[in-house]
KEKE-3310 file (N, C-alpha, C; in steps of 0.2 Angstrom, whole numbers, plus 5000, padded with zeros to 4 digits):
npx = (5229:5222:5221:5207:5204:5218:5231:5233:5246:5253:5251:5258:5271:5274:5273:5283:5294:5294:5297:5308:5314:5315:5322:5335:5334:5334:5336:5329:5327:5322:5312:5296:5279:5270:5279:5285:5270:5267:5277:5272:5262:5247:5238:5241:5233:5231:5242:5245:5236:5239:5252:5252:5262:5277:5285:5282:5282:5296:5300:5294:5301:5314:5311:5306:5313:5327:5331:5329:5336:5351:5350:5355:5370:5373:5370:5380:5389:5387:5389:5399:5411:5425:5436:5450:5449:5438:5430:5430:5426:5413:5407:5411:5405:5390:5387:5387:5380:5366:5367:5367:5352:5346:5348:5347:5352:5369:5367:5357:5365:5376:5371:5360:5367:5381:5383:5385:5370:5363:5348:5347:5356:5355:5351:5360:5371:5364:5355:5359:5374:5381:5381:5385:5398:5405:5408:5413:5425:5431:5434:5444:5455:5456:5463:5473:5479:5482:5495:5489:5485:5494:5502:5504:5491:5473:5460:5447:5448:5448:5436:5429:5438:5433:5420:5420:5428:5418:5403:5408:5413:5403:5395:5399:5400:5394:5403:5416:5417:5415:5428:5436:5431:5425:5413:5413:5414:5410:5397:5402:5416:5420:5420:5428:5440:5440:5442:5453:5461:5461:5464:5479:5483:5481:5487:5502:5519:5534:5545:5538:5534)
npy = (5779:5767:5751:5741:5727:5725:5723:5731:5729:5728:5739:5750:5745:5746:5761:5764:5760:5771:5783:5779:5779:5792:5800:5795:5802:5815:5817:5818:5830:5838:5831:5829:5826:5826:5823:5811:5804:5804:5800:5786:5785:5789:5799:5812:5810:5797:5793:5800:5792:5781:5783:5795:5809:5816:5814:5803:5791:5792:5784:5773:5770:5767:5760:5747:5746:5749:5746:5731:5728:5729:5720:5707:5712:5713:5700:5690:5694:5692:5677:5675:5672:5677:5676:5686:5685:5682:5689:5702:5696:5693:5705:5711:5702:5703:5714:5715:5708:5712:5725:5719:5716:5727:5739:5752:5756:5761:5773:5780:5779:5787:5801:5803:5797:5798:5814:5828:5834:5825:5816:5804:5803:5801:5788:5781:5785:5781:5768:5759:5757:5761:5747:5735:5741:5745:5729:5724:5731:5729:5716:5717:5723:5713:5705:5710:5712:5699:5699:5695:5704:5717:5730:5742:5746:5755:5750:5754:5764:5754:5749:5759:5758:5748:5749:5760:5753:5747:5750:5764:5763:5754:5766:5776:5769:5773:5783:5778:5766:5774:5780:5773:5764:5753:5744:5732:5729:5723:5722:5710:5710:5721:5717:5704:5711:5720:5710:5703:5714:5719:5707:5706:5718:5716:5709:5703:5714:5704:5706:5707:5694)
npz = (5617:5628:5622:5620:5631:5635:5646:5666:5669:5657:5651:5661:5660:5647:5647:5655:5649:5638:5646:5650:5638:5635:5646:5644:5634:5635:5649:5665:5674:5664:5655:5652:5658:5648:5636:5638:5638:5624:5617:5622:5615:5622:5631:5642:5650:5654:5659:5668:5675:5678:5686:5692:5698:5690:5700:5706:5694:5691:5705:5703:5692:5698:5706:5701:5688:5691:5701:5701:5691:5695:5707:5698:5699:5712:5717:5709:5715:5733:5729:5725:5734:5745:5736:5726:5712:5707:5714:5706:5692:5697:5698:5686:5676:5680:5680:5664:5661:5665:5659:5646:5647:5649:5641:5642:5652:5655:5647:5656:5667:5669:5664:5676:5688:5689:5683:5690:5699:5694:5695:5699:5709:5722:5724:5723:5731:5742:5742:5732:5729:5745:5752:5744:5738:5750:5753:5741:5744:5754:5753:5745:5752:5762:5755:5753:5765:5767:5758:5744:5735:5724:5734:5730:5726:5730:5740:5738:5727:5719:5717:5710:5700:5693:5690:5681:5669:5665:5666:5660:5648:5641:5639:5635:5618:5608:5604:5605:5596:5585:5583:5583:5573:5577:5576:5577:5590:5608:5621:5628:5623:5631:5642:5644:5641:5652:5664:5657:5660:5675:5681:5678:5683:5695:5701:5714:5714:5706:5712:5725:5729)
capx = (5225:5223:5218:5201:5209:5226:5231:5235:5252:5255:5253:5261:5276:5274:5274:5290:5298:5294:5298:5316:5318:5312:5325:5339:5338:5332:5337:5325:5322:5321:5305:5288:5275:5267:5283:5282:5262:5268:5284:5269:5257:5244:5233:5244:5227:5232:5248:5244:5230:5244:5260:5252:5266:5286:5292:5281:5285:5303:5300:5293:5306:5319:5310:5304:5318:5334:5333:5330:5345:5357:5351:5357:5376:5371:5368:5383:5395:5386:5389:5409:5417:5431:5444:5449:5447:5429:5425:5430:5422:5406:5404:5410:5400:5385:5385:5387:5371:5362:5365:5362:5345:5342:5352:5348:5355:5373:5366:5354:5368:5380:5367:5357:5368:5388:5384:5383:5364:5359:5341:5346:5360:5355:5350:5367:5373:5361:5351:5364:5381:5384:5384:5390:5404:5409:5407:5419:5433:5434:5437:5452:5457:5456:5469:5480:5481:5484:5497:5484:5485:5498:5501:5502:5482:5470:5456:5440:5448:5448:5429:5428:5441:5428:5413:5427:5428:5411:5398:5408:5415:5396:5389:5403:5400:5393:5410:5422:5416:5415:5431:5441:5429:5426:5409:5413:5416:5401:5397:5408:5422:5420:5417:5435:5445:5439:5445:5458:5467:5461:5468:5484:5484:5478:5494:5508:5524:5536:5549:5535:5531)
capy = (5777:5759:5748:5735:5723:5728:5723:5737:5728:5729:5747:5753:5742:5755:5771:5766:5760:5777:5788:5778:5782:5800:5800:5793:5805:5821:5819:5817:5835:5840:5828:5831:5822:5826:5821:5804:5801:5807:5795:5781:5785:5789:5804:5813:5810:5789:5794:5801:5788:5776:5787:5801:5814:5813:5809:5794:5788:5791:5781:5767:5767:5764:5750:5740:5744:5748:5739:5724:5729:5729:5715:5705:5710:5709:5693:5688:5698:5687:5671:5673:5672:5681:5678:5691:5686:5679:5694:5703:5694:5693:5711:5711:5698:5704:5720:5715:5703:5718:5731:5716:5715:5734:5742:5759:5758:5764:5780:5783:5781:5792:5809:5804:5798:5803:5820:5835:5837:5822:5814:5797:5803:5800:5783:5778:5783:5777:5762:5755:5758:5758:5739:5734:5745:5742:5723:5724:5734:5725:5710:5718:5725:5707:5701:5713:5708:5693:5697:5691:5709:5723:5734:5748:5747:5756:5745:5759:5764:5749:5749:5765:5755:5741:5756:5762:5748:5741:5757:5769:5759:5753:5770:5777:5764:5776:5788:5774:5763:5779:5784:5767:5760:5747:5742:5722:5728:5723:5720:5703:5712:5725:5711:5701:5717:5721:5706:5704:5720:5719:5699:5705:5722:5714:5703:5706:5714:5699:5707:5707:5688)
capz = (5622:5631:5620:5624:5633:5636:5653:5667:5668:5650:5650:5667:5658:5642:5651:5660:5643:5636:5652:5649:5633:5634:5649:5644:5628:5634:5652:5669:5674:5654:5651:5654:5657:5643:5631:5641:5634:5616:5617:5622:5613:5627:5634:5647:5659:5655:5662:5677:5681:5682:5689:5695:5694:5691:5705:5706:5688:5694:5709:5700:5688:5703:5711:5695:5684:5690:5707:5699:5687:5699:5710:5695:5702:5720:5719:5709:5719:5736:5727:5725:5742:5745:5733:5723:5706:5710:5714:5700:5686:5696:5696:5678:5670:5681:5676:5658:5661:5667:5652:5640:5648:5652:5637:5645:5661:5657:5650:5662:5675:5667:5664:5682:5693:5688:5681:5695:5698:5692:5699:5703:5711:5728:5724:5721:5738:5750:5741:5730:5732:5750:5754:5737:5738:5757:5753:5738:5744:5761:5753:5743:5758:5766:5753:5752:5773:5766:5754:5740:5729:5724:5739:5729:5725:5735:5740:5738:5722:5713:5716:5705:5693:5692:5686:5675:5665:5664:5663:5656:5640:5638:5640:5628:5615:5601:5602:5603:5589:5579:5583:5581:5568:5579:5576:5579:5598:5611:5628:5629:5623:5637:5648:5642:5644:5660:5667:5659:5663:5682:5683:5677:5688:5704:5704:5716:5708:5706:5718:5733:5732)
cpx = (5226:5221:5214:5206:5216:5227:5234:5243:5258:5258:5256:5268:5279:5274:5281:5295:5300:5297:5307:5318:5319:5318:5333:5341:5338:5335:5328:5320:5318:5316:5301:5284:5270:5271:5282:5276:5265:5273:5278:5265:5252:5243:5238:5239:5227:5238:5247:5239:5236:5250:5258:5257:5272:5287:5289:5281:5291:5303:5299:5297:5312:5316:5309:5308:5325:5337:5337:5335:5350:5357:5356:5368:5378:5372:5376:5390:5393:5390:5396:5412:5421:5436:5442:5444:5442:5427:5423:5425:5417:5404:5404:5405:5392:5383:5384:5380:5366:5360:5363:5354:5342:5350:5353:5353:5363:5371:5363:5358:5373:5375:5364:5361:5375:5388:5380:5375:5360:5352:5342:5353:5362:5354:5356:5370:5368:5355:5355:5368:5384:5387:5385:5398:5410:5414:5415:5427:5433:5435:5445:5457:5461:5462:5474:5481:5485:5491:5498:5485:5489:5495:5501:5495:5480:5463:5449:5443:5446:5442:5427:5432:5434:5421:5416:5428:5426:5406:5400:5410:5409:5393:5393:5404:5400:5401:5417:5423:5416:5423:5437:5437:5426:5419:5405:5414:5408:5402:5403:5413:5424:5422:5425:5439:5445:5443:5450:5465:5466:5465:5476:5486:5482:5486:5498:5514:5528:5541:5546:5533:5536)
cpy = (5769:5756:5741:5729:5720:5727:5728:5734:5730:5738:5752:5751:5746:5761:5771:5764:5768:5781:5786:5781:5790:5801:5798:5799:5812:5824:5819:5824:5840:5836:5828:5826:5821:5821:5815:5802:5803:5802:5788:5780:5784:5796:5807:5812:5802:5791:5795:5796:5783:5780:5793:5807:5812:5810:5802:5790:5786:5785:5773:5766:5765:5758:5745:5741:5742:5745:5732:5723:5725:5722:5708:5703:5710:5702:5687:5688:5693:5682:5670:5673:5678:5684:5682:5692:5685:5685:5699:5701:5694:5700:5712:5708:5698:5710:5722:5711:5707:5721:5725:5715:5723:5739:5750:5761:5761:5772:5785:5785:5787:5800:5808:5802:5801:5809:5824:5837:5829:5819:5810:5797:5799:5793:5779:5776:5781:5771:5758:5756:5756:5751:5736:5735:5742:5733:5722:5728:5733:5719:5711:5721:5720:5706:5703:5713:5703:5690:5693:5697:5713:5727:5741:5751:5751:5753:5749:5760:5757:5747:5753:5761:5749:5746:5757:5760:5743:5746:5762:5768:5758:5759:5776:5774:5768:5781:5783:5769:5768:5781:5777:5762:5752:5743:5734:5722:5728:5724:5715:5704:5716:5720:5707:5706:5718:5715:5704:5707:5722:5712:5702:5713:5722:5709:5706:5705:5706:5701:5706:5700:5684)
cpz = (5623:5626:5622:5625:5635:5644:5657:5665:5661:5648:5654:5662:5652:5642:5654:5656:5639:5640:5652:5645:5631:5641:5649:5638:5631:5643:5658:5669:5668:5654:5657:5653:5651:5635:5629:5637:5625:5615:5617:5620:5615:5629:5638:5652:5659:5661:5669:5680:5683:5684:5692:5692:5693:5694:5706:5702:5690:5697:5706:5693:5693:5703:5706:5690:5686:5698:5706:5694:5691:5704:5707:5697:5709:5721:5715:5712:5727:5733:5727:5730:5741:5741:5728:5715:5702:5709:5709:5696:5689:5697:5687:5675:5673:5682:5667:5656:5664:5663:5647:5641:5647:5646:5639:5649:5661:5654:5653:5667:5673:5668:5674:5688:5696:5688:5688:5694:5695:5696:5702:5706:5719:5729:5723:5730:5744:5748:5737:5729:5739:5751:5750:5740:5744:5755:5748:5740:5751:5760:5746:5748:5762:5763:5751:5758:5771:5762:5748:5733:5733:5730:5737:5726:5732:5736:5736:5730:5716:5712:5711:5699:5690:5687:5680:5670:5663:5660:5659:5649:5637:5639:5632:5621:5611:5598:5602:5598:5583:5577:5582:5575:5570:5582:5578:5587:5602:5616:5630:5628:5627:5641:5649:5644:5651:5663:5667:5662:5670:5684:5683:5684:5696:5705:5709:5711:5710:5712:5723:5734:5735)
residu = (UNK:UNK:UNK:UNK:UNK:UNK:UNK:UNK:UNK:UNK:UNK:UNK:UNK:UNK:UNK:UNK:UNK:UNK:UNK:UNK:UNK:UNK:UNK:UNK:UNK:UNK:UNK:UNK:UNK:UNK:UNK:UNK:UNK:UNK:UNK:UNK:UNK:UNK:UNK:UNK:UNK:UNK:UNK:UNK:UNK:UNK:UNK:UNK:UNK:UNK:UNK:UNK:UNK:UNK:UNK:UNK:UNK:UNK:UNK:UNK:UNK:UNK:UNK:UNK:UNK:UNK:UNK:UNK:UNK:UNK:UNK:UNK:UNK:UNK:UNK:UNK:UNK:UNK:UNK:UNK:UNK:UNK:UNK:UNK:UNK:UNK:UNK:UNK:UNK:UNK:UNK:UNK:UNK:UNK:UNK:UNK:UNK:UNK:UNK:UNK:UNK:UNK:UNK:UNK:UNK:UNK:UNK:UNK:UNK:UNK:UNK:UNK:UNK:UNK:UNK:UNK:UNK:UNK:UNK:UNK:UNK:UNK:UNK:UNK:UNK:UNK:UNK:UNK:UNK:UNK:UNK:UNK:UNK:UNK:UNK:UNK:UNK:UNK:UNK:UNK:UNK:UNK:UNK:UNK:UNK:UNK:UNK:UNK:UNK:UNK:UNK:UNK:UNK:UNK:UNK:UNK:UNK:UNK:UNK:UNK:UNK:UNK:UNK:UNK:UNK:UNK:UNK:UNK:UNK:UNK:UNK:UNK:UNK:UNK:UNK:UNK:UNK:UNK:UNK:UNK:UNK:UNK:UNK:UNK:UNK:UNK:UNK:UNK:UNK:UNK:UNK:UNK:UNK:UNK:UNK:UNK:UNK:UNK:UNK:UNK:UNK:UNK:UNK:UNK:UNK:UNK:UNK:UNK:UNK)
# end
C-alpha cells in the first residue's frame, strides 16, 4: 500500500520500475497486472487507480521511460553534423549514456522489440526508428558521394551494424562474461570497441584513395 505521505509521483515511478522489472524478466504479454502489484508491493486496485489496465501501463512506460531513453541519442546524433566519425560515436556513446542510465533498456529491446511478436515492436518502426535511421544512413550515403567511406559499405546496413554493436553486446553481457570470464568488461568497453572497429571499417581501402 501507499504509504501516508508518499507522493503520487513517487509511486506512479514505483509501479513503472516494477512493471520494468517484471517485463524485462518475464516478458510483456507473460505479466500480469497482478504480478506487477506483487513485484511493488501494492494492492492490484492501487495499480489500476494509477495505470488503469496494461496497455496504459505500457503506454506510459513508452512515453516516460524509454522515449526519454532514446532522446538521449537523438540529440547527440543532431549535435554531430555530417561527418562520418561524429556520427558514429554520437550514437555510440549516446546509447551507452542511455543504458548506463536505464540498465534495462537492452533487454527490454531485445524480448519486445527484436524478437517476432514482441510489444514494443511497433514503437520501433514508426516512433523511433524511422527519422533516427533515415538521418543516419543519409548522411553515410552522403560521404560515400563524397568519397569520405568504403564503397563497399551499404549505407542502411551500417545502421543495423551500429544496434549490432551497442544493444546486443550490452544485452548479451551475462553470456559473454560467463563465457570468456570477463567480468572486468562494461559498458565503456562496448563503447571503445564499437568505435574502434567501425573507425577502422568506415576507412576507404588504400587502393580507392
Amino acid at each position: 500500500m501507499r504509504k501516508q505521505g508518499q507522493r503520487h509521483g513517487d509511486v506512479r515511478e514505483a509501479l513503472l520500475d516494477a512493471a520494468i522489472a517484471c517485463f524485462t524478466t518475464k516478458g510483456i504479454a507473460a505479466t500480469s497486472l497482478r504480478e506487477i502489484a506483487t513485484q511493488a508491493h501494492v494492492t492490484p486496485a492501487l495499480l489500476h487507480y494509477y495505470y488503469g489496465d496494461k496497455a496504459q501501463l505500457v503506454e506510459a512506460l513508452v512515453q516516460d521511460r524509454m522515449l526519454p531513453a532514446f532522446a538521449v541519442v537523438r540529440e547527440r546524433v543532431a549535435a554531430a553534423g555530417d561527418d562520418v566519425a561524429d556520427t558514429v560515436a554520437a550514437f555510440v556513446c549516446g546509447l551507452t549514456e542511455a543504458m548506463k542510465r536505464h540498465p534495462w533498456w537492452p533487454q527490454l529491446w531485445v524480448r519486445e522489440v527484436l524478437c517476432e511478436g514482441g510489444a514494443l515492436r511497433d514503437l520501433l518502426l514508426t516512433r523511433i526508428a524511422p527519422e533516427l535511421a533515415r538521418t543516419i544512413a543519409g548522411r553515410f550515403a552522403a560521404a560515400q558521394a563524397r568519397g569520405e567511406l568504403n564503397p563497399d559499405l551499404d549505407p542502411r546496413l551500417l545502421m543495423t551494424s551500429l544496434v549490432g554493436l551497442t544493444l546486443l553486446p550490452a544485452a548479451g553481457a551475462p553470456i559473454w562474461r560467463a563465457l570468456f570470464e570477463a567480468d572486468d568488461l562494461g559498458l565503456d568497453d562496448v563503447r571503445r570497441h564499437a568505435i574502434a572497429l567501425l573507425d577502422r571499417g568506415l576507412e576507404l581501402k588504400p587502393s580507392a584513395k
